[in-house]
C-alpha positions as CSV (number, residue, x, y, z in Angstrom):
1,X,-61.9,-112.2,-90.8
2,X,-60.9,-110.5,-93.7
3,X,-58.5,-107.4,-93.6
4,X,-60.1,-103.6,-92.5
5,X,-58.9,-100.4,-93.7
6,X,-60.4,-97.0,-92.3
7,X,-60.0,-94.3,-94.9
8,X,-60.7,-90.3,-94.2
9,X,-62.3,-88.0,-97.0
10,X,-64.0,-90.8,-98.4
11,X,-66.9,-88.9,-100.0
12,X,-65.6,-88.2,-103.2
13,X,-62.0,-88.1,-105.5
14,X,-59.1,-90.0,-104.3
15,X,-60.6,-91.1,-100.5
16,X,-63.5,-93.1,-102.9
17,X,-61.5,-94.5,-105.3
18,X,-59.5,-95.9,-102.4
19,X,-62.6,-97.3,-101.0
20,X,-63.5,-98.9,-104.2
21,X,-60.1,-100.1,-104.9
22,X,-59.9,-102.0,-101.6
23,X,-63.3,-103.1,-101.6
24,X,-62.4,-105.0,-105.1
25,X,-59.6,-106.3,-103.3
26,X,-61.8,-107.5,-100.6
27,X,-61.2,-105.4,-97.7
28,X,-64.0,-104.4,-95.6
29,X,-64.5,-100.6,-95.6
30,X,-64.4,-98.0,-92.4
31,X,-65.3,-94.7,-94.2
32,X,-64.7,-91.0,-92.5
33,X,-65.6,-87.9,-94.1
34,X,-68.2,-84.7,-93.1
35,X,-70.5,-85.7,-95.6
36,X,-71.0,-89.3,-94.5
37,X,-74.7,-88.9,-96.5
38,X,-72.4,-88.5,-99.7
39,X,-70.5,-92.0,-98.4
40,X,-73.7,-93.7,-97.5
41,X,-75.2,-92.8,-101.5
42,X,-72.3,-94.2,-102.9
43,X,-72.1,-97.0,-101.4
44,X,-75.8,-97.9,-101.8
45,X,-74.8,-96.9,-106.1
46,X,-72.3,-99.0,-105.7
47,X,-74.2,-102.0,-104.4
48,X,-71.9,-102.5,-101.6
49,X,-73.4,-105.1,-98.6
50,X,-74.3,-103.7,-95.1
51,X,-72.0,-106.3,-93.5
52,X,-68.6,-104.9,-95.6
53,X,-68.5,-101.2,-94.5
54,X,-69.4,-98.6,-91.8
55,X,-69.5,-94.9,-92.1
56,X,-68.1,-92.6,-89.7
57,X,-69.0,-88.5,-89.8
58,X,-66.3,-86.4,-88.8
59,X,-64.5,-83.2,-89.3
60,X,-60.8,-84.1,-89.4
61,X,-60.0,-80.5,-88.8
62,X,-61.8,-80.9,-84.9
63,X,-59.0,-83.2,-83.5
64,X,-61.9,-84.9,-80.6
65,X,-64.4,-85.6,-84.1
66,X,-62.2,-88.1,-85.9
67,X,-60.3,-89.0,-82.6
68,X,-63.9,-89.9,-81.8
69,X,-64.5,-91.4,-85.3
70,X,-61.8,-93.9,-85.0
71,X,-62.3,-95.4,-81.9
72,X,-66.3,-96.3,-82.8
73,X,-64.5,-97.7,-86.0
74,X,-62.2,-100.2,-83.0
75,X,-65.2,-100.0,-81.3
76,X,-67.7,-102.0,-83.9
77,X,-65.7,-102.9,-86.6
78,X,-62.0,-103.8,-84.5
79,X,-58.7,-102.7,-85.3
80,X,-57.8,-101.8,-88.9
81,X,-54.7,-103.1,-90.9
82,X,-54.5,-100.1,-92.5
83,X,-55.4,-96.6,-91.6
84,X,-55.3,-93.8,-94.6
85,X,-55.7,-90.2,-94.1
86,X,-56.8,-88.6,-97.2
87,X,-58.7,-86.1,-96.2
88,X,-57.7,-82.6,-97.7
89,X,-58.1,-79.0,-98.1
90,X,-56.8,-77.1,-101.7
91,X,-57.7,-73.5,-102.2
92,X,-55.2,-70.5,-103.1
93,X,-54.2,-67.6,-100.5
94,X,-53.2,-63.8,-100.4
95,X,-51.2,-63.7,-97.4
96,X,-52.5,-59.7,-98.4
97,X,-55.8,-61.0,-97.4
98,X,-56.7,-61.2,-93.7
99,X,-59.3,-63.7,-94.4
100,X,-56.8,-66.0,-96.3
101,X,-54.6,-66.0,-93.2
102,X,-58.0,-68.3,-91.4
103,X,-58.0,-70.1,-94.5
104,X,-54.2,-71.2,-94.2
105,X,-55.1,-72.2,-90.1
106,X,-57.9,-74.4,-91.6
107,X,-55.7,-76.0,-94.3
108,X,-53.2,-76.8,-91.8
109,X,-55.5,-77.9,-89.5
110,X,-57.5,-80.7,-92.1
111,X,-54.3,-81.1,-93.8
112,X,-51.6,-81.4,-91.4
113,X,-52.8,-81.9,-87.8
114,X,-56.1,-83.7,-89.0
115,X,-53.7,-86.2,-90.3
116,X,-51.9,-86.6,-86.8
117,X,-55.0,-87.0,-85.0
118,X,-56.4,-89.8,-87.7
119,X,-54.0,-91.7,-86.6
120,X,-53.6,-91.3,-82.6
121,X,-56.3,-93.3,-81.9
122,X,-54.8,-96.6,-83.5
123,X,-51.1,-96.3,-82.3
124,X,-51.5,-97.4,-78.6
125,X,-53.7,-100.6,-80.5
126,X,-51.5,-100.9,-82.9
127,X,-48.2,-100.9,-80.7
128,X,-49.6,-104.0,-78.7
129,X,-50.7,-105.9,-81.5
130,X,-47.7,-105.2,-83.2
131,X,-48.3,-104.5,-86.4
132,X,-50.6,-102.3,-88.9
133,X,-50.3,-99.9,-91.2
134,X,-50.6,-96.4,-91.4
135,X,-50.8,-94.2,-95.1
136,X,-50.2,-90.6,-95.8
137,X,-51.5,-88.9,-98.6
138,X,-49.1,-86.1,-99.4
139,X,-48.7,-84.5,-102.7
140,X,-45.8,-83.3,-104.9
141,X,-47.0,-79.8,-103.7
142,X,-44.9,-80.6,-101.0
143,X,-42.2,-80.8,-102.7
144,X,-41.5,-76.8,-103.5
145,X,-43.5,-73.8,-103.0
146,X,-46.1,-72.8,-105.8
147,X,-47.6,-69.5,-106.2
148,X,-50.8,-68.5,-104.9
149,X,-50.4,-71.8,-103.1
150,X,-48.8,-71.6,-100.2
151,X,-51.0,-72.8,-97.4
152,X,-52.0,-76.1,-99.4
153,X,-47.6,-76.0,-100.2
154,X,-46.7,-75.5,-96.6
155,X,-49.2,-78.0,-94.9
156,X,-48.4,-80.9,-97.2
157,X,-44.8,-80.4,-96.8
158,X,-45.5,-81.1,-93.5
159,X,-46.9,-83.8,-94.0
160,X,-44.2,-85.5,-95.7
161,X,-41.8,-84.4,-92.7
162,X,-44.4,-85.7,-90.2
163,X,-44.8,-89.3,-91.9
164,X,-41.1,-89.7,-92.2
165,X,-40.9,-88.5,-88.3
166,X,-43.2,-91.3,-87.5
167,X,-41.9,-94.0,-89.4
168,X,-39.2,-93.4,-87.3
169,X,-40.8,-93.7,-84.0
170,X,-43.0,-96.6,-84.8
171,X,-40.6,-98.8,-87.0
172,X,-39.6,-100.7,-83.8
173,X,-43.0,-101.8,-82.9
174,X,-43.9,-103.4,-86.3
175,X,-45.9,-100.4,-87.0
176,X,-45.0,-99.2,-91.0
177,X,-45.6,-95.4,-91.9
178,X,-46.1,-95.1,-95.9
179,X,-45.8,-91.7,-97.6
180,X,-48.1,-91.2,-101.0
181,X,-47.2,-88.4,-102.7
182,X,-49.6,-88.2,-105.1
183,X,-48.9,-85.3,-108.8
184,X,-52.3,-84.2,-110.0
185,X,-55.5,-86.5,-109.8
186,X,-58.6,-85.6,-111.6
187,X,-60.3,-84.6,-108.8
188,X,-62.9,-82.0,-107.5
189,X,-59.5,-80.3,-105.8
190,X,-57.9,-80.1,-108.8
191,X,-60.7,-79.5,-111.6
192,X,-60.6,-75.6,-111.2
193,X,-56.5,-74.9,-111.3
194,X,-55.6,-72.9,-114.2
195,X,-52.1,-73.9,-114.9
196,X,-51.3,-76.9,-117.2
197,X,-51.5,-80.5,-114.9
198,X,-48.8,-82.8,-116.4
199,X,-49.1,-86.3,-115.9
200,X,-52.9,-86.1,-114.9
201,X,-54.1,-89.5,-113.4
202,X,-57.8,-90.4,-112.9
203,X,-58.5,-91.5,-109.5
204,X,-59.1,-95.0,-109.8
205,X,-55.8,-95.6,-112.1
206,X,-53.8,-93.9,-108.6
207,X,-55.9,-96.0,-106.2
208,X,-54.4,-98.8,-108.1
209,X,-50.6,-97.6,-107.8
210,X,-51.2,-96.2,-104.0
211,X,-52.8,-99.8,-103.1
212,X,-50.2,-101.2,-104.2
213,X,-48.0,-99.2,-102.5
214,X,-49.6,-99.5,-99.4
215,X,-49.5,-103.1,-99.2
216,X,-45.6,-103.6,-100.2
217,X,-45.2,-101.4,-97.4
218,X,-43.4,-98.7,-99.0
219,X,-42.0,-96.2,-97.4
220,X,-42.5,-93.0,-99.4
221,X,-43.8,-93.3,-103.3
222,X,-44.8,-90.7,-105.8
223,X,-47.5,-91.6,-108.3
224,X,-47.2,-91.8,-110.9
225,X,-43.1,-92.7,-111.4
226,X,-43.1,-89.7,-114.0
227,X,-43.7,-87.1,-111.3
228,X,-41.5,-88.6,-109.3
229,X,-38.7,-88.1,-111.9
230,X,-39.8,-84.2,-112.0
231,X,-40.2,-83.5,-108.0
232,X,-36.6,-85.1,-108.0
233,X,-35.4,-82.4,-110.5
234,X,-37.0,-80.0,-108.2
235,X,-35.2,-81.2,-105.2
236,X,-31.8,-80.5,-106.9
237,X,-32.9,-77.4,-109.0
238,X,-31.3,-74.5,-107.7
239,X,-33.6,-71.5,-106.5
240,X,-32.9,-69.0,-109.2
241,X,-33.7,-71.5,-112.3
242,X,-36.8,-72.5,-110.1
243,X,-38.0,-69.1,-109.3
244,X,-37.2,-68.6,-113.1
245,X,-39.0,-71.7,-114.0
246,X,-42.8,-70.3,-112.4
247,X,-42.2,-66.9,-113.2
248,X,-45.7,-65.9,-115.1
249,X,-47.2,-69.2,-113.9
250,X,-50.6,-68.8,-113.0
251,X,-51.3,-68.6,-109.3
252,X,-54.0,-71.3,-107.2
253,X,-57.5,-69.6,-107.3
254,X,-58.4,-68.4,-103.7
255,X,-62.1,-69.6,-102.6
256,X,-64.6,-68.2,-105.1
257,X,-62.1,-67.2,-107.8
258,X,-62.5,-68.5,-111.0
């Protein structure tokens, strides 16, 4: 039977071009997102066949809903190769703003413990098969702190900590953990920022890269390789020349900012 990957956030930017970049490959398609009408009009655009995918509705942000989504995916589909949560949450904060402190608990909870619980239901499965894979989109946001950004900042660095916890864990039962750290995609998260995006990808040119990725198993890669020259720099660059380096920088819109 040919390979199955289950992919959150699937309705639109990176999540669909993932879908699309698979399906080319030949993969059939277990698609999560809220808007599973959104999944189910692309595909039909798209002129995929009944028999290749399955849409699953949930909000990763309500552990029990994609827990739920991922064992009807073992349920009708089987056991995916690969499991990918994408699914993500980008708007600025005020920590100022009592509102904006909800909006950080949200983030965290789509970005960081959604991500946690889109896997949990394929471990146990996974464990006694002995092998699968499962993907982590990140993003070099993780990396260091950015203004105005600090819930989106804070939840993707942990997820880069989390990934690498669990490829740890797992390693021993043929279980891989892969790390994407994706720069800026041309996305509907990233359409609105108002600071200069180097290195812009479109999303189907880092569908390629992270497929690719994915399937030679690595362990933690930033896309594209010229990001990952700069986040490396970041690593290193010592707090003052960093804090010197954003100063005036335009901060991430909070929700209904332009």
């Amino acid at each position: 039977m040919d390979k199955l990957v289950f992919i959150t956030g699937a309705s639109s930017g990176i999540g669909q071009a993932l879908a699309w970049r698979y399906h080319q490959a030949g993969w059939r398609l277990a698609l999560s997102a809220r808007r599973a009408g959104a999944i189910e009009r692309w595909a039909a655009e798209r002129g995929l066949a009944a028999g290749r995918f399955c849409v699953y509705g949930a909000d990763v942000a309500v552990a029990d809903d994609i827990i739920a989504a991922g064992r009807s995916c073992i349920a009708r589909q089987g056991l995916p190769d690969v499991v990918i949560a994408n699914a993500g949450l980008s708007v600025g904060m005020d920590s100022a703003v009592r509102e904006d402190i909800d909006l950080m608990a949200r983030t965290l909870a789509v970005n960081t413990v959604g991500m946690a619980a889109t896997f949990h239901p394929f471990i146990a499965a996974m464990r006694e098969r002995g092998s699968g894979t499962l993907a982590g989109i990140a993003s070099a946001g993780g990396i260091r702190g950015m203004p105005g950004h600090g819930a989106y900042c804070a939840s993707k660095a942990a997820v880069i900590s989390y990934c690498e916890s669990l490829r740890g864990e797992l390693r021993a039962d043929g279980i891989r953990v892969v790390t994407i750290v994706p720069g800026y995609v041309d996305t509907p998260l990233t359409r609105g920022n108002r600071y200069p995006m180097p290195f812009l990808m479109a999303p189907d040119a880092f569908a390629g890269r992270a497929f690719a990725a994915i399937e030679a198993g690595a362990s933690y890669r930033v896309i594209p390789w010229q990001m990952a020259l700069v986040t490396r720099l970041l690593r290193l660059m010592p707090n003052a020349w960093f804090d010197r380096v954003l100063a005036g920088r335009p901060r991430k819109q909070r929700q209904g900012e332009r």
